[in-house]
Backbone bond lengths (Angstrom), bond angles and torsions (degrees), N, CA, C in turn:
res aa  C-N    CA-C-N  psi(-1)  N-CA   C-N-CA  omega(-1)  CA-C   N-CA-C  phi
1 X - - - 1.472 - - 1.528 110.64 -
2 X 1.352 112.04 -27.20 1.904 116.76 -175.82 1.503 101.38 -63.75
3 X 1.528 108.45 -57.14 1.303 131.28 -154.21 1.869 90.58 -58.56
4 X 1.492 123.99 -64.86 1.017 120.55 -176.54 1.615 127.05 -80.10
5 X 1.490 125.04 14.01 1.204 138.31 142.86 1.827 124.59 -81.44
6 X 1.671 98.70 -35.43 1.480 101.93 153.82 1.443 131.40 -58.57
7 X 1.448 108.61 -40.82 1.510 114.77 -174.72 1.812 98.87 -73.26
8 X 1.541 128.97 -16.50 1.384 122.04 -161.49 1.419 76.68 -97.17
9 X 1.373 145.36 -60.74 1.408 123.38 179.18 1.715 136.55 -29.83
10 X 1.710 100.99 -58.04 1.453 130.20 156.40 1.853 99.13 -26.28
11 X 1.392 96.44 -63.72 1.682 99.43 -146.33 1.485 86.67 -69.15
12 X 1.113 122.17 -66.75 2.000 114.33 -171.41 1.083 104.50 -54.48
13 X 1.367 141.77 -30.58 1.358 124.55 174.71 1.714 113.60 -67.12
14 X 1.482 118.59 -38.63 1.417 105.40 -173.00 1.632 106.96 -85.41
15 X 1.088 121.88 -20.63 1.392 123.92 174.90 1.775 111.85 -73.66
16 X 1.168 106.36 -38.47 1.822 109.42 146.49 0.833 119.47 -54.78
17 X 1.787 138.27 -23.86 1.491 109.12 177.03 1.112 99.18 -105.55
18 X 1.361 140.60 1.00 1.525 159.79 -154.99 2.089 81.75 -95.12
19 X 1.284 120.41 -61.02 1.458 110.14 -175.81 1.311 118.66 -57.85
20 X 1.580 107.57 -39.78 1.643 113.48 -161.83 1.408 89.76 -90.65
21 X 0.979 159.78 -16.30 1.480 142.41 118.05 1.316 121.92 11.03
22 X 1.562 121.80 -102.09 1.693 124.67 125.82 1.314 133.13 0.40
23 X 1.060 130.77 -16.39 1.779 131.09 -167.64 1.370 96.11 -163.90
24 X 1.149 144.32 -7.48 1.223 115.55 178.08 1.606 124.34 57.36
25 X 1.316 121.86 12.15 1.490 115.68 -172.02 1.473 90.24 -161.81
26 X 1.489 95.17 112.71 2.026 109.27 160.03 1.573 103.20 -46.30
27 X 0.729 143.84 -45.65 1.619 142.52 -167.54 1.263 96.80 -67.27
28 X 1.299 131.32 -88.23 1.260 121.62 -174.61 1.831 106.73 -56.51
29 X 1.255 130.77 -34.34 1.538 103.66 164.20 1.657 121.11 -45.59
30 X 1.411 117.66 -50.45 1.036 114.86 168.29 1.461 115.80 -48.66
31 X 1.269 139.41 -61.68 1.557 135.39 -174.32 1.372 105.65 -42.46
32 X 1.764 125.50 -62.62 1.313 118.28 171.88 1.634 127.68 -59.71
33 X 1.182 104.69 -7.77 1.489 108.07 173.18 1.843 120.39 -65.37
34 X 1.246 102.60 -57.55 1.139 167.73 164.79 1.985 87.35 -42.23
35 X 1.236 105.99 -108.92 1.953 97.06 166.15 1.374 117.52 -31.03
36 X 1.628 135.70 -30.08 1.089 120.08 -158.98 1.370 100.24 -92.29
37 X 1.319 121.53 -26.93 1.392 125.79 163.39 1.093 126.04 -62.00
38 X 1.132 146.00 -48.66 0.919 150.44 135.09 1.447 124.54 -11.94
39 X 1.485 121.98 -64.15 2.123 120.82 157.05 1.062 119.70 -57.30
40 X 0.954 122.78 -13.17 1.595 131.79 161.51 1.368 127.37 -68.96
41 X 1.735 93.48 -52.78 2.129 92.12 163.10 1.800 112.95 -97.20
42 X 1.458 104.78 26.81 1.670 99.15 -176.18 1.410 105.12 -51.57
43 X 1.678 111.23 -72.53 1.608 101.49 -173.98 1.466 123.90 -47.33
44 X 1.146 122.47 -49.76 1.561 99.62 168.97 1.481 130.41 -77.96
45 X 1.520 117.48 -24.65 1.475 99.11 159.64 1.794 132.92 -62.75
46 X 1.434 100.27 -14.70 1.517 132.02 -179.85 1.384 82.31 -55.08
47 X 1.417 122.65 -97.53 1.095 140.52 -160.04 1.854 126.47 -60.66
48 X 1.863 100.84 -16.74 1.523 95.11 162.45 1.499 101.49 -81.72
49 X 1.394 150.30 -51.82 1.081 164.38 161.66 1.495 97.66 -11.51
50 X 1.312 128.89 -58.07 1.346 126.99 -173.80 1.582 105.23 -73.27
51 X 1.186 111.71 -53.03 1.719 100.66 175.46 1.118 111.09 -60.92
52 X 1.307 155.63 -35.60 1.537 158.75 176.24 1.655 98.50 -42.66
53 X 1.479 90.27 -61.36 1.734 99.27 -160.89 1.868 92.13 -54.42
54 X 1.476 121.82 -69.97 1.163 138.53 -179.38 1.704 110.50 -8.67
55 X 1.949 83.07 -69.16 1.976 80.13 -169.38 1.329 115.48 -82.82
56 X 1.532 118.42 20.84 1.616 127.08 177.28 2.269 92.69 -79.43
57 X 1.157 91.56 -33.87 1.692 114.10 -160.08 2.022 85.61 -77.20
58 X 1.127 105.98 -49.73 1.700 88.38 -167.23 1.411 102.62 -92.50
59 X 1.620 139.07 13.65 1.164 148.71 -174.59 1.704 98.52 -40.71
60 X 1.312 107.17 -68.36 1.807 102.29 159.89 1.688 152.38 -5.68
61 X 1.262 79.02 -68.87 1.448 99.65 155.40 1.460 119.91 -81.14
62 X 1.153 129.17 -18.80 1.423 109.86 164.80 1.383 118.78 -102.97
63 X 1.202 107.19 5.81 1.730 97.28 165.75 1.598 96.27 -82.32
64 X 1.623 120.06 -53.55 1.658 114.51 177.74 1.536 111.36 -34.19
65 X 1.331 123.29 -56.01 1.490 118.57 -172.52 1.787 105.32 -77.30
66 X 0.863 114.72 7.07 1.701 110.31 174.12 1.441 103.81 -118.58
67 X 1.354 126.08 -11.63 1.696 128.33 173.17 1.911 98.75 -95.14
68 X 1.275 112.23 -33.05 1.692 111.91 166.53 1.108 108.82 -51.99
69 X 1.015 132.55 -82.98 1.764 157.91 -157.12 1.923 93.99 -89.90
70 X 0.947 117.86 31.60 1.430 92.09 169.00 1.537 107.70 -105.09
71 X 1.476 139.78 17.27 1.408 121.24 132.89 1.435 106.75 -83.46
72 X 0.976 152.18 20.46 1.450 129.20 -173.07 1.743 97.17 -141.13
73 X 1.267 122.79 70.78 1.744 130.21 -174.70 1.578 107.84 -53.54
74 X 1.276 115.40 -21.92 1.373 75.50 168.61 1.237 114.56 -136.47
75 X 1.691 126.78 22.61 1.506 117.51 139.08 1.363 103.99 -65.52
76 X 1.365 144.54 -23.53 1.595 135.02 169.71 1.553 89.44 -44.81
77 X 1.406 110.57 -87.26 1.402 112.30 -141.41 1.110 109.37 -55.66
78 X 1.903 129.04 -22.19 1.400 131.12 163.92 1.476 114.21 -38.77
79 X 1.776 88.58 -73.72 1.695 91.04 172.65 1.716 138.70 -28.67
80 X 1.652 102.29 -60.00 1.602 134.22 -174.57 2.097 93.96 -48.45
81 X 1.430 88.70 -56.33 1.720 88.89 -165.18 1.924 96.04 -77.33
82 X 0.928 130.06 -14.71 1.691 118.63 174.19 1.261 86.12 -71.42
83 X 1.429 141.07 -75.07 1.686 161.11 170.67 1.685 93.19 -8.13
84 X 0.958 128.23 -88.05 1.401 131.22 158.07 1.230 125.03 1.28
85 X 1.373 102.36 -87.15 1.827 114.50 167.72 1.393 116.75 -52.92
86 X 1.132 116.64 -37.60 1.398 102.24 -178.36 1.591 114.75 -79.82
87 X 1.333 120.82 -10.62 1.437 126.33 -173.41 1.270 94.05 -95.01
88 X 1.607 137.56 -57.54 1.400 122.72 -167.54 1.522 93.89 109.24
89 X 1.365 121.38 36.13 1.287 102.92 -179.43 1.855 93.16 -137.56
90 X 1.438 104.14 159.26 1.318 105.00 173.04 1.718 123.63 -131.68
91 X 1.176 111.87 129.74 1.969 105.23 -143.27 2.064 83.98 -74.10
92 X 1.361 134.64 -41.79 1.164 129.62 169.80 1.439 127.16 -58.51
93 X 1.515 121.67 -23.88 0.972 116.46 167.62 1.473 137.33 -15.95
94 X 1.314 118.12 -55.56 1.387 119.19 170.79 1.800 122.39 -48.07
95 X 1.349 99.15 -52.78 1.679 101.95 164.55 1.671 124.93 -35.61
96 X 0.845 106.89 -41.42 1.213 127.64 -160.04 1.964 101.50 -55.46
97 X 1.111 103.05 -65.03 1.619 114.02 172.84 1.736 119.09 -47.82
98 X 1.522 83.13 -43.58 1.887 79.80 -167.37 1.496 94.75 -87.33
99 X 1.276 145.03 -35.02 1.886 130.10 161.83 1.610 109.45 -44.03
100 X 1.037 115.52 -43.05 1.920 101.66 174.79 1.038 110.99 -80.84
101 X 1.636 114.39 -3.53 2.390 95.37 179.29 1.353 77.92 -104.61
102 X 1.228 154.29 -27.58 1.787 136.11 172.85 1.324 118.04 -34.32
103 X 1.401 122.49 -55.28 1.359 116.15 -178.37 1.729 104.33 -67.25
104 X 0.806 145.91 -28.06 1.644 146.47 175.04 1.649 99.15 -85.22
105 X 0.931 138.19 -48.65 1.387 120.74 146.39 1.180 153.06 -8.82
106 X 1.643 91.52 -64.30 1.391 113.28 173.38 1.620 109.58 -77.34
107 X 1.459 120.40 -42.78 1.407 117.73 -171.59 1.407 113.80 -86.49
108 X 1.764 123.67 -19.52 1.373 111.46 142.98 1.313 140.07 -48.68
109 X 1.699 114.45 -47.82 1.255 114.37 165.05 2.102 114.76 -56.97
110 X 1.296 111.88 -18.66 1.486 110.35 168.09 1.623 124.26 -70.67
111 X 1.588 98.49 -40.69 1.582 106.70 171.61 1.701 108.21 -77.25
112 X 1.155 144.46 -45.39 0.878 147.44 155.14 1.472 126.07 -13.20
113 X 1.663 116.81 -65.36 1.183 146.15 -174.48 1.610 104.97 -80.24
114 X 1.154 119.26 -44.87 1.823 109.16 -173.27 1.638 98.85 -98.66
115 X 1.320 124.63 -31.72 1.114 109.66 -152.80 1.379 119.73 -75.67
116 X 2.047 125.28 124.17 0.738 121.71 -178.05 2.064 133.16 -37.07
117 X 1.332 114.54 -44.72 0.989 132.31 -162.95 1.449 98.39 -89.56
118 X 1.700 148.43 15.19 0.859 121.10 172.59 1.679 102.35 -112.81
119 X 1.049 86.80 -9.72 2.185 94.90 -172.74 1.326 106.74 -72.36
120 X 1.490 109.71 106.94 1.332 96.37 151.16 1.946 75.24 134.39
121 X 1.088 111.86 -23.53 2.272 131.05 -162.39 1.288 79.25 -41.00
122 X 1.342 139.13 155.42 1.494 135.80 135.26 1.567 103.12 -92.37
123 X 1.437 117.09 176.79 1.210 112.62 155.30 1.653 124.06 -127.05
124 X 1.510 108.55 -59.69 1.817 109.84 170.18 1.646 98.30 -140.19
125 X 1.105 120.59 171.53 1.610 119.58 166.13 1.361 105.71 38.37
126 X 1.236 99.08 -150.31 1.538 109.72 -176.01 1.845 128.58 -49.91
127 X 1.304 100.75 -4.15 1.541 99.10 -163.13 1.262 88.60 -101.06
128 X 1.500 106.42 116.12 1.837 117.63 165.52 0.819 142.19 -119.65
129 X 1.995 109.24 21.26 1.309 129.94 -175.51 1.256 90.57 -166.37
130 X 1.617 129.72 129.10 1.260 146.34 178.76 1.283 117.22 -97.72
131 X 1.618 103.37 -32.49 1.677 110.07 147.43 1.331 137.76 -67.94
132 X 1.553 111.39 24.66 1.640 123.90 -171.53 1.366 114.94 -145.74
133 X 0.995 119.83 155.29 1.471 104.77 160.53 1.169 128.00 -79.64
134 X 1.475 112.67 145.43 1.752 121.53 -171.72 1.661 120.88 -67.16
135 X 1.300 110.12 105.35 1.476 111.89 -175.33 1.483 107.20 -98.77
136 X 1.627 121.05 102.69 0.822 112.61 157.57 2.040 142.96 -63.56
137 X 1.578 93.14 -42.92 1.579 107.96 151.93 1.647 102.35 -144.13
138 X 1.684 83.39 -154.29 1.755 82.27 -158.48 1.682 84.52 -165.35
139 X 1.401 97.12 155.25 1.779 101.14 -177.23 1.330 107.96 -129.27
140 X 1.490 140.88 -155.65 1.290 144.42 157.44 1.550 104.44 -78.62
141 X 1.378 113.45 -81.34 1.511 139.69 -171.34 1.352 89.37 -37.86
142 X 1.690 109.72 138.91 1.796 123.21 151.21 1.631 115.36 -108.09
143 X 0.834 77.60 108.85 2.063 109.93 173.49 1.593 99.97 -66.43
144 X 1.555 102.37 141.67 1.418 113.08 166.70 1.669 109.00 -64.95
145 X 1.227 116.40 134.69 1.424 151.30 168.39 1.758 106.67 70.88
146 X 1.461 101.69 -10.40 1.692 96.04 -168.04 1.403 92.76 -116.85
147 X 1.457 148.52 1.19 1.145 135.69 164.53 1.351 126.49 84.49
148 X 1.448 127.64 -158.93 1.386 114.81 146.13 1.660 135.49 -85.03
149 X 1.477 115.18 7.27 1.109 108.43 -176.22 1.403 110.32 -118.29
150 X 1.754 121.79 163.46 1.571 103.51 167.27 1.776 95.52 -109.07
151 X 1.634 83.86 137.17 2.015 94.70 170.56 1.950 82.56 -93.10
152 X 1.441 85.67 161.77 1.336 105.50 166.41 1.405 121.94 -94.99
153 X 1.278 109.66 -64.11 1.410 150.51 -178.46 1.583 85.28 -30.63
154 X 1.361 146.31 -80.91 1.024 151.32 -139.46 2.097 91.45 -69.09
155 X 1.265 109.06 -61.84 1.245 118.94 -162.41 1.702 97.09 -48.90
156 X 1.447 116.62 -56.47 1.399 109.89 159.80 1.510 136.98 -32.23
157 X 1.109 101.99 -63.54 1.919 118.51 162.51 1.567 91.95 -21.57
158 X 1.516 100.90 -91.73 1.524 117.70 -158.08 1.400 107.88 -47.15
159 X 0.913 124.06 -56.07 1.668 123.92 168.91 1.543 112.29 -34.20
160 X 1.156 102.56 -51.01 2.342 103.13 -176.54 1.490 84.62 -71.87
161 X 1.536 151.92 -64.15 1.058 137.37 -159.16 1.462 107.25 -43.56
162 X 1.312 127.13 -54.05 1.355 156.60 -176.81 1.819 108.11 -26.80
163 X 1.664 73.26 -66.59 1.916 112.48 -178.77 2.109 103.18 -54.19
164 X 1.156 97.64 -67.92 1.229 111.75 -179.37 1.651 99.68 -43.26
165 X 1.515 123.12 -82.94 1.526 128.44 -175.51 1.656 86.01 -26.23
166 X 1.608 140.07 -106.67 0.979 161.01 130.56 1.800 86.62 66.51
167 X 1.846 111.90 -79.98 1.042 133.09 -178.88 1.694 122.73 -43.66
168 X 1.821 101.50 -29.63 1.273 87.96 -169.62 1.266 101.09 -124.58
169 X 1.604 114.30 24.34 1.560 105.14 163.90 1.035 114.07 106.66
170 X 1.703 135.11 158.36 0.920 122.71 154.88 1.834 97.55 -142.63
171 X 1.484 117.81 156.21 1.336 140.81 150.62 1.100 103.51 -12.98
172 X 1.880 139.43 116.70 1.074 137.20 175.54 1.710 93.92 -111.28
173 X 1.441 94.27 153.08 1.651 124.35 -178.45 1.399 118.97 104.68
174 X 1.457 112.56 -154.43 1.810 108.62 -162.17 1.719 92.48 -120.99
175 X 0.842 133.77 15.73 1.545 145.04 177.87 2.007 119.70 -61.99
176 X 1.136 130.20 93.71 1.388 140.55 -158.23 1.739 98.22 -28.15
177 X 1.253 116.15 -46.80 2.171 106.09 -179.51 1.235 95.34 -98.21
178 X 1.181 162.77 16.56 1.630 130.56 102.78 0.946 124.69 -47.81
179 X 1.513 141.10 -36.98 1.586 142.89 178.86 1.853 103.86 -76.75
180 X 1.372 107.13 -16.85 1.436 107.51 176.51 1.441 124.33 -108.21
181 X 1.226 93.78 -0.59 1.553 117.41 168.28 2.029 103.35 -82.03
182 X 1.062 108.07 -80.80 0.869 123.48 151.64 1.295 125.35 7.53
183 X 1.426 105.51 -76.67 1.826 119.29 -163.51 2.396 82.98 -81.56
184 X 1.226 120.10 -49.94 1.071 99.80 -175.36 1.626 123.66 -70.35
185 X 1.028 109.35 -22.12 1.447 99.90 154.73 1.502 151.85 -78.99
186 X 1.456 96.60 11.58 1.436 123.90 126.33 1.548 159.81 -103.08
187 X 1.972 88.91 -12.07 1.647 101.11 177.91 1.496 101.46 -97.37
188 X 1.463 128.84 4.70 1.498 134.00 170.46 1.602 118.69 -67.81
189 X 1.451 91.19 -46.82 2.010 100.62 177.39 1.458 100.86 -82.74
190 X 1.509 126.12 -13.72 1.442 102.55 171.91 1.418 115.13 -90.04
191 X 1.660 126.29 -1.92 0.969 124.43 -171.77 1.836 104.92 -104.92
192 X 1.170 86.78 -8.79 2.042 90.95 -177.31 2.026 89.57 -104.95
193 X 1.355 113.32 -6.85 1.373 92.49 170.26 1.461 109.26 -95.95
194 X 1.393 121.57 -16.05 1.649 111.18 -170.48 1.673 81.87 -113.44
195 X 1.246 153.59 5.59 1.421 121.70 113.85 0.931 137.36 -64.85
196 X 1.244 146.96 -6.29 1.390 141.47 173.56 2.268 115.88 -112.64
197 X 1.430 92.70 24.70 1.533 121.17 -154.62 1.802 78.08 -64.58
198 X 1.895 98.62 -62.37 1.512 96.25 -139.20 1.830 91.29 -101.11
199 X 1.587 109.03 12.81 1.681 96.97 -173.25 1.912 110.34 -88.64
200 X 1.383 109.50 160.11 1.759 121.33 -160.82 1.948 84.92 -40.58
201 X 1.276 84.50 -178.34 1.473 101.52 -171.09 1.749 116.21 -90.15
202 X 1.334 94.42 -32.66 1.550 120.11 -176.71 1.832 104.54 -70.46
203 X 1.378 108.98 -44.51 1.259 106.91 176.64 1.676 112.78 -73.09
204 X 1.492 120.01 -20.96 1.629 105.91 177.13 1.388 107.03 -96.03
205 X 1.334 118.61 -19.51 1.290 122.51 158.47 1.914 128.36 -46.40
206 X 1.566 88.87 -35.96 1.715 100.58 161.32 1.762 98.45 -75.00
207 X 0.807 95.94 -84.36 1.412 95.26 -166.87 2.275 130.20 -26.15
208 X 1.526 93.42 -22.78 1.451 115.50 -174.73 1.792 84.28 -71.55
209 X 1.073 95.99 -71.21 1.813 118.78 -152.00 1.875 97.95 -57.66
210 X 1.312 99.69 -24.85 1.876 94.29 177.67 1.611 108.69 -82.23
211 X 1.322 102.31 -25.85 1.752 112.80 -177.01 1.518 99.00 -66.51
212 X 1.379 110.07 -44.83 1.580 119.12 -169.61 1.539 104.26 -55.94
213 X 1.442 99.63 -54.38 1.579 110.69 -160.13 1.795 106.83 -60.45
214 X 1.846 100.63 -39.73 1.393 96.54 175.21 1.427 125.99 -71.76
215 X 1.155 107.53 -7.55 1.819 107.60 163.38 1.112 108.71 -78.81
216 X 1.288 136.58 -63.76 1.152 129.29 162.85 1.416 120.35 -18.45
217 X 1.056 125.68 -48.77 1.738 140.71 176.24 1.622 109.36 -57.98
218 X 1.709 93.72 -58.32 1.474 101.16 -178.69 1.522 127.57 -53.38
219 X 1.586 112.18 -28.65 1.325 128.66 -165.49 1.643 97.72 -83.16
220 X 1.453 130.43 -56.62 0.832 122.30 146.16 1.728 144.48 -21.38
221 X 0.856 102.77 -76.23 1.305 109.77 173.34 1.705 111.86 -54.53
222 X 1.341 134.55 -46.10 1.143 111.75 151.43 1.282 149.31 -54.25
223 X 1.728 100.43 -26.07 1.724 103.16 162.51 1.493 101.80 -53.82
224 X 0.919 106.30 -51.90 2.092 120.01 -167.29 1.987 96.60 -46.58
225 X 1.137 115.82 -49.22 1.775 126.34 -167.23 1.319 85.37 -75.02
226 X 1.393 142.90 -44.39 1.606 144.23 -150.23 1.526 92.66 -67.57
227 X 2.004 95.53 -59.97 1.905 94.44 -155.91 1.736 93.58 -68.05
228 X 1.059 137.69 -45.16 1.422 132.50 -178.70 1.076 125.22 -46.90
229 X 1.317 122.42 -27.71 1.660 138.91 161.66 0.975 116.41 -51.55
230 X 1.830 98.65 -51.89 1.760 110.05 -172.08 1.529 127.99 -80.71
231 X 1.856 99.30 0.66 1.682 95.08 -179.25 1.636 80.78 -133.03
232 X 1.257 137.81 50.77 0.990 134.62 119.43 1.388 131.06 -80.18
233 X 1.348 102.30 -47.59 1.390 124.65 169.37 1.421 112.78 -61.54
234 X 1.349 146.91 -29.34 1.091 160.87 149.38 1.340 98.76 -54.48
235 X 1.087 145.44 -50.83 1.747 144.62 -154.89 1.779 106.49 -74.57
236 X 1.887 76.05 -39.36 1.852 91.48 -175.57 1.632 121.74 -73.08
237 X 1.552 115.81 -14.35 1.211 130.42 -167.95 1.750 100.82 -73.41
């Protein structure tokens, strides 16, 4: 397991210098790094993205079949998973994307952190080390979790997370997992912004630009669910 967590370090590191080769700038190596990963998991993030959106749409119906069957747990869960299959939707789906960008995650934040040649990288404006975190200013007083300095980079992040939730909806009515839907799709970007508060700049810089890219995805892919709606409904007339 070392040997082949070393070689996933190895490989993003030489394919990082393989970009900044090309561009001359770790920052933008990172952005294309970052996109290239991303075309790589299009078809299946394509397609978890569409089931996500999907079972947000039959949320309805599965609270009805879990308020039916809720003395009987596991004709529910019989039911829920036939409910499932027959819709084309998968309630884990979402997981699925962010466990395969973890391992590139994790071994970016490794190249990031040891590697001689990135300390010190600037990238645009204020960021003049990609191996640091981005200080836009800085005060006397240290504040709980944010310190004395303000990063930017992070405050950005959390905002597209924000945008994205925003994008894909949320659970309408007064029902306890709509109100918990809800509250976490806002206490999620505050918890990936005061984790990613004090990490290098280059690594939230991945992380901004994948949030970006998946809106981009998301917006899409619902036009795609919209027109399919609309010539079903047309088919059915």
């Amino acid at each position: 397991m070392g040997a082949i967590w070393d070689g996933l370090k190895n490989y993003i590191f030489l394919f990082l210098q393989f970009l900044y080769g090309g561009v001359k700038d770790y920052g933008f190596a990172i952005v294309l790094l970052t996109v290239t990963f991303r075309v790589l998991l299009t078809p299946l993030m394509w397609k978890q993205t569409k089931s996500m959106i999907e079972l947000q749409k039959v949320q309805p119906k599965i609270k009805a079949l879990q308020e039916k069957y809720k003395n009987n747990k596991e004709k529910q869960q019989e039911e829920l998973m036939k409910f499932y299959s027959e819709n084309k939707v998968n309630p884990f789906g979402g997981c699925l994307p962010l466990l395969l960008q973890m391992p590139v995650f994790i071994a970016l934040y490794s190249v990031l952190s040891n590697t001689i040649e990135l300390r010190g990288a600037p990238f645009v404006g204020w960021i003049n080390d990609l191996s640091m975190p981005d200080t836009l200013f800085g005060w006397h007083a240290s504040l709980p979790f944010i310190g004395n300095e303000f990063h930017l980079l992070p405050i950005l992040m959390g905002g597209a997370m924000i945008y994205q939730s925003k994008l894909g909806g949320s659970p309408t009515g007064d029902s306890v997992p709509a109100a918990q839907t809800k509250m976490m799709n806002y206490l999620m970007p505050v918890i990936f912004t005061i984790f990613f508060y004090g990490m290098p700049s280059g690594l939230v810089l991945y992380w901004l630009v994948n949030n970006v890219l998946s809106i981009v995805q998301q917006y899409f892919v619902q036009r795609e669910l919209e027109t399919e709606d609309a010539a079903r409904l047309t088919a059915a007339q």
